[in-house]
C-alpha positions in Angstrom: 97.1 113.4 80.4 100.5 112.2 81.3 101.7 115.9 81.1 99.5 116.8 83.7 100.2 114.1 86.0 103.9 114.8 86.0 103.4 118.3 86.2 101.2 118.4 89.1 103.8 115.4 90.7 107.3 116.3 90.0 107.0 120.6 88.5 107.9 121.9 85.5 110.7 120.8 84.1 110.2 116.8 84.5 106.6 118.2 82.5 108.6 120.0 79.7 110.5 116.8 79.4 107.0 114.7 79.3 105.9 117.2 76.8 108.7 116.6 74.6 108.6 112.9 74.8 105.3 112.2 74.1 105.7 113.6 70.9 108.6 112.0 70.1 106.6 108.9 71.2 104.0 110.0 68.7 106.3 110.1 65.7 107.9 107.2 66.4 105.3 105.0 66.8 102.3 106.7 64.6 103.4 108.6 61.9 104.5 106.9 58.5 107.1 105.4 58.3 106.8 103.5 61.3 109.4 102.9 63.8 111.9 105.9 62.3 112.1 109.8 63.5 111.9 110.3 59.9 108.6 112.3 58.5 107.1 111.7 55.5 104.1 114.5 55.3 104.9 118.4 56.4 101.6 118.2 57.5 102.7 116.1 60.8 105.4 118.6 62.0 102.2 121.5 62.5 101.1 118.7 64.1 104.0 118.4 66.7 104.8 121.8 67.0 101.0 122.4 68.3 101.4 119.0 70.3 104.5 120.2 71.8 103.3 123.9 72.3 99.6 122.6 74.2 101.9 120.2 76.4 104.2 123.1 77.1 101.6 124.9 78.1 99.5 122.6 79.8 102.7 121.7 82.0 103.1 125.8 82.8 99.6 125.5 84.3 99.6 122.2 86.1 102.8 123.4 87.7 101.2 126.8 88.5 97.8 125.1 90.0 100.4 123.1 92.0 102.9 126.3 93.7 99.3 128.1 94.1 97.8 124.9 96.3 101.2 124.7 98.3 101.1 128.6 98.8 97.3 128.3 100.2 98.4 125.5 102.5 100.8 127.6 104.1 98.5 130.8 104.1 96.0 128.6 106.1 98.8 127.2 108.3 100.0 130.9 109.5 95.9 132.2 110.0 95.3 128.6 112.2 98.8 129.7 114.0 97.5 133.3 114.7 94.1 132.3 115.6 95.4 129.7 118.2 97.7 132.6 119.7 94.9 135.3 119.6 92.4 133.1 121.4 94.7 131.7 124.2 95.8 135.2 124.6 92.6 136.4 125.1 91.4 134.8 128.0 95.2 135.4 129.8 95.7 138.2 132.6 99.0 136.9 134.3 102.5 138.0 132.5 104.2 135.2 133.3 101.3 133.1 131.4 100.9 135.3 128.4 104.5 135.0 128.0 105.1 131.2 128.0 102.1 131.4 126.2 103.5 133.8 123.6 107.0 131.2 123.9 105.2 128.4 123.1 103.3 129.1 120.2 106.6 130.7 118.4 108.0 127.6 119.1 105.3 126.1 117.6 105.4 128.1 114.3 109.5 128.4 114.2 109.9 124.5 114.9 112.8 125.8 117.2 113.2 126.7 120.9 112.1 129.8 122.1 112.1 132.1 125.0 111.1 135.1 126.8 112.1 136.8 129.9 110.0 138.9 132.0 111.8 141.7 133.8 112.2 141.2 137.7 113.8 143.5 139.8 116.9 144.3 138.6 117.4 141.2 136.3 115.6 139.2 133.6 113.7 135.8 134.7 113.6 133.4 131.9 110.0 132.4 131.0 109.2 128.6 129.1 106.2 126.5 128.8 105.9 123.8 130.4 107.7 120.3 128.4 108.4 122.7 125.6 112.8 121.9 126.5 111.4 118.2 126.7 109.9 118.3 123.2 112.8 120.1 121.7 115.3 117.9 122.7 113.3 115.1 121.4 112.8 116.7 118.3 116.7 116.7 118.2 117.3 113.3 119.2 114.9 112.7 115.3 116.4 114.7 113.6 119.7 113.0 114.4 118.1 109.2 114.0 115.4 110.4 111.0 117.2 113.1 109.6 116.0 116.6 109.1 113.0 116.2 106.5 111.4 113.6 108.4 111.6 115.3 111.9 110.5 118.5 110.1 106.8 116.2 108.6 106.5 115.1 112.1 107.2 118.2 114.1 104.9 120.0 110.8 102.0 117.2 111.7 102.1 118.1 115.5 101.8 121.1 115.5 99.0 121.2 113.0 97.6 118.8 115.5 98.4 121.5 118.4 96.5 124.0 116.1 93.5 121.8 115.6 93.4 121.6 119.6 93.7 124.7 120.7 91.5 126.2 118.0 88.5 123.8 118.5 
């Protein structure tokens, strides 16, 4: 049991370790003579190695069940993403919408600035969304206070929240 809940905390190789260790744990405390790494009876080393081999094993798959859940997460993140995009694309006719539209939500999934520019005449006209420069910079300004993994949870939770709004 303790396997598993460091497998499916910390991975595999904190599990291995945990494997390991509970049999030591096991001999040390269990198996005659008491206290001592020594063995007395053969018949407790078949005994670790199939210990040893089912905690292995059991750590592989925790581990596994764990990179699988984390892999579904961001499957469900990107088909939310592309379903928000599809259905505020759909109901768009002006270019200049679609494309701060289209700006916004790479922003959105790339958790960095983006920008397109429509072609006017004989130049390019920079496109944004409105309060999308506003929300980088203050995405900056955490990152610099916070530092990086914490502005990346928050600017992760608002835009799953974003997601959740324009898809409902």
């Amino acid at each position: 049991l303790g396997v598993v809940l460091v497998a499916t905390r910390y991975g595999r190789g904190h599990s291995a370790f945990a494997a390991v260790a509970s049999v030591a744990v096991f001999d040390f405390f269990l198996v005659p003579p008491h206290l001592t790494f020594a063995v007395s009876d053969t018949q407790y080393l078949v005994t670790f190695a199939v210990m040893l081999v089912v905690g292995l094993l059991v750590s592989r798959l925790a581990a596994r069940v764990r990179e699988v859940a984390e892999m579904a997460l961001q499957r469900e993140t990107r088909t939310r993403a592309l379903y928000a995009v599809s259905r505020e694309l759909g109901g768009l006719r002006d270019p200049r919408e679609v494309a701060a539209a289209g700006a916004r939500h790479a922003a959105l999934v790339l958790h960095a600035e983006a920008a397109v520019f429509l072609a006017r005449g004989d130049g390019l006209e920079p496109v944004a969304p409105a309060g999308e420069e506003r929300q980088s910079r203050a995405l900056a300004r955490e990152t610099q206070r916070d530092g990086p993994a914490d502005a990346r949870a928050r600017a992760r939770d608002d835009h799953m929240a974003t997601l959740d709004r324009l898809t409902s």
